[in-house]
C-alpha distance (Angstrom), angle and dihedral (degrees) to the residues before:
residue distance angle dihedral
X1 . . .
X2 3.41 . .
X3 4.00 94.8 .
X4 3.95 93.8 -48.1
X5 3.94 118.3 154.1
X6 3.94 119.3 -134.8
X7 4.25 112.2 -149.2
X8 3.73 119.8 -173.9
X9 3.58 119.7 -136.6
X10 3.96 118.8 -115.9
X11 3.70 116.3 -159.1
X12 4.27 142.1 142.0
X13 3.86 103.4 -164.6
X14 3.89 96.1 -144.2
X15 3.46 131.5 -169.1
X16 4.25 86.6 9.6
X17 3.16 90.7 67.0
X18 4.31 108.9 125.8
X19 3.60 94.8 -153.2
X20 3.68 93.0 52.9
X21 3.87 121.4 -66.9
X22 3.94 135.9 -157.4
X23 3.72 122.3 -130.7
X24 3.65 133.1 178.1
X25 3.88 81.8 -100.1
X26 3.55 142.9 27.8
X27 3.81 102.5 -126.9
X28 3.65 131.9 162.3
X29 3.59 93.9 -147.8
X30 4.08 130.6 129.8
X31 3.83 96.4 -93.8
X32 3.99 86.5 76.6
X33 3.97 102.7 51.9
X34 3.70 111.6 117.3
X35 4.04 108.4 -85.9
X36 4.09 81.3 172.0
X37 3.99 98.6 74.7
X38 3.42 100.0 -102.0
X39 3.91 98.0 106.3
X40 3.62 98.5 -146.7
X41 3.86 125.1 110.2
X42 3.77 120.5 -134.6
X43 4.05 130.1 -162.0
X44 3.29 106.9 -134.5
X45 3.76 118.8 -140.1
X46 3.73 124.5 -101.7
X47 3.88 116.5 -115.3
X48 4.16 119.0 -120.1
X49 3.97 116.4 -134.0
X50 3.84 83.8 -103.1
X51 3.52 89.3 56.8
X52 4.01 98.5 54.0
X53 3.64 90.2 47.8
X54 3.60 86.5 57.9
X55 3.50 98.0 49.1
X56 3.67 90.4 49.8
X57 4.17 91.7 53.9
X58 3.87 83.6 49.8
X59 3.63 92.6 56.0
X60 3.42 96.3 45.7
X61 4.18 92.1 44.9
X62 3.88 78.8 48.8
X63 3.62 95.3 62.9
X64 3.89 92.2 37.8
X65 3.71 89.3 63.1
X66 3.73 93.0 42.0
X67 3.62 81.7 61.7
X68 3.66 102.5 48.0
X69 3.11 83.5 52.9
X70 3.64 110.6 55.4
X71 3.49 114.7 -93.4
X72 3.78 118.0 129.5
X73 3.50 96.4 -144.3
X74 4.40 149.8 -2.1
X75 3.53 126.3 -118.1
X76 3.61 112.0 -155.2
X77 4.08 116.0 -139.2
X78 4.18 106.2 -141.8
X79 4.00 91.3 150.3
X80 3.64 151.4 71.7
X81 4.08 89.9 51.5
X82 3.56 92.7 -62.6
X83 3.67 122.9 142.5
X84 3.83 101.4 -77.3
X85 3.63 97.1 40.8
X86 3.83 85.7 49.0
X87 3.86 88.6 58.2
X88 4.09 94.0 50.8
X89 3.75 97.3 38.4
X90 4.07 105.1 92.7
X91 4.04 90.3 -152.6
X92 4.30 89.6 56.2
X93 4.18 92.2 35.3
X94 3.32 112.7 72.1
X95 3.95 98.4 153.6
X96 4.09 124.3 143.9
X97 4.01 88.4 -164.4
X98 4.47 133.0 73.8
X99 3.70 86.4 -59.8
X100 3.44 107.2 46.9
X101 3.96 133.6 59.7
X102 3.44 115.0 29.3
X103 4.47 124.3 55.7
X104 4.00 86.4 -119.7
X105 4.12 87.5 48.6
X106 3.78 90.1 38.9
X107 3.88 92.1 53.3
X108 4.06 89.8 46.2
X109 3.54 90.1 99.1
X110 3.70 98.6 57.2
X111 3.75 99.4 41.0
X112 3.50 89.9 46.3
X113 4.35 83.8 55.7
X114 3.72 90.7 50.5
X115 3.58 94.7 42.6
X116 4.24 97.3 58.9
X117 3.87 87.8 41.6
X118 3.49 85.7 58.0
X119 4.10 89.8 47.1
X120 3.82 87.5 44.5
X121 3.40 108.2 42.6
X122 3.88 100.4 29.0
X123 4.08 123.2 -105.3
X124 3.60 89.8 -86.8
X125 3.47 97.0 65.0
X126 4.43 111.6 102.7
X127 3.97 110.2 -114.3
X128 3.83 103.6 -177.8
X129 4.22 110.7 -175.4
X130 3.69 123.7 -143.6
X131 4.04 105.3 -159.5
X132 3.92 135.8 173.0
X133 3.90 99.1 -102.4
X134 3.93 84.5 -170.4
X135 3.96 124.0 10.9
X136 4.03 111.4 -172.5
X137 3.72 91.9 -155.6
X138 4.48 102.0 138.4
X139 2.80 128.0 -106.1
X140 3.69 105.9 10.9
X141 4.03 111.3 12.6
X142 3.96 121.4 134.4
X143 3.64 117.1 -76.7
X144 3.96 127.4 -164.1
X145 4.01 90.5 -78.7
X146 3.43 98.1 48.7
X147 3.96 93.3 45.5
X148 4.25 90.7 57.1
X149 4.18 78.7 43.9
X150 3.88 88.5 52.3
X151 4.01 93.5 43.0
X152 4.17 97.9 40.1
X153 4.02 85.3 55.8
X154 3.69 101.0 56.4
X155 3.40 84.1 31.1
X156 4.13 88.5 71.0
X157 4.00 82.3 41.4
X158 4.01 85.4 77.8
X159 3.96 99.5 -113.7
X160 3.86 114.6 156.9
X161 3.83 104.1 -134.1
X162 3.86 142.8 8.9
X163 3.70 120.1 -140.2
X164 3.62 101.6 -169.7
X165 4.33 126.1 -158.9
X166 3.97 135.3 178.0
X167 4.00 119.8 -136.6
X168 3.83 114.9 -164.5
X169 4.11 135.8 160.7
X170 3.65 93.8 -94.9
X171 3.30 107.3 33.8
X172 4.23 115.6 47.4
X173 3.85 95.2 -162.6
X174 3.57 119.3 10.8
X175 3.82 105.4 177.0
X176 4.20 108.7 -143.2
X177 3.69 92.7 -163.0
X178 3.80 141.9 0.1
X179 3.58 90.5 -139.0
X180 4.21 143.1 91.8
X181 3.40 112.4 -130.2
X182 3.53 119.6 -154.7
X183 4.06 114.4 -119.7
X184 3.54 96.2 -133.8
């Protein structure tokens, strides 16, 4: 209507997940107690190499279908505890291996996301990100630094907007703004 663009939403919850979720680590920590009513906690299992390149070829056939279908655009879901976010959050990452460690190794999951929608779907195809500007998750969530880290790296991956959010212990979803910002 009236020249407005529709985006679909990608996202894998992760380690969340009540029937049993994966996560780039297999942590008994907080972040996996049962927010569904069942009031058990869960590990989640930890995802093989094989696995993340999956995940990543999902994503990107995601976004190709989005396209087919319409849409003028994906947003990619890296917050709220959900898979990605649990791959760039320190405190939910515990890996030894490419995606584990370091921010840039952290964040190789997400790039790597962006980077075969971009193959798939052609450059000029909108990618907007939707990351965890702060996650309270102790000892090692994502403070204000690391969220404009988080945002200036995919920004340099070519996406078209952030839509940044804040996590913490007593609030679930605390929205930081009810705006899109663009990337550039």
């Amino acid at each position: 209507v009236n020249g407005a663009k529709i985006f679909l939403q990608l996202v894998v919850i992760g380690g969340n997940d009540p029937l049993g979720g994966y996560a780039p680590s297999a942590l008994d920590i907080p972040l996996y107690q049962d927010k569904w009513g069942r009031g058990d906690m869960h590990l989640p299992k930890e995802l093989q190499i094989h696995q993340i390149k999956e995940l990543v070829e999902e994503f990107a056939q995601g976004a190709r279908r989005a396209k087919e279908a319409g849409f003028d655009g994906v947003e990619v879901h890296a917050a709220y505890g959900y898979l990605i976010s649990e791959f760039i959050c320190p405190g939910t990452n515990h890996r030894t291996d490419e995606y584990g460690g370091s921010f840039e190794k952290r964040m190789r999951f997400p790039v790597e996301i962006i980077r075969r929608i971009k193959e798939v779907c052609s450059n000029d195809f909108p990618i907007g990100f939707k990351f965890n500007a702060h996650m309270d998750i102790r000892p090692e969530g994502i403070d204000e630094e690391m969220g404009v880290m988080i945002a200036q790296r995919v920004a340099q991956e070519g996406v078209v907007y952030l839509h940044a959010v804040a996590m913490g212990e007593d609030v679930m979803y605390m929205q930081l703004a009810k705006y899109l910002y663009p990337a550039y």
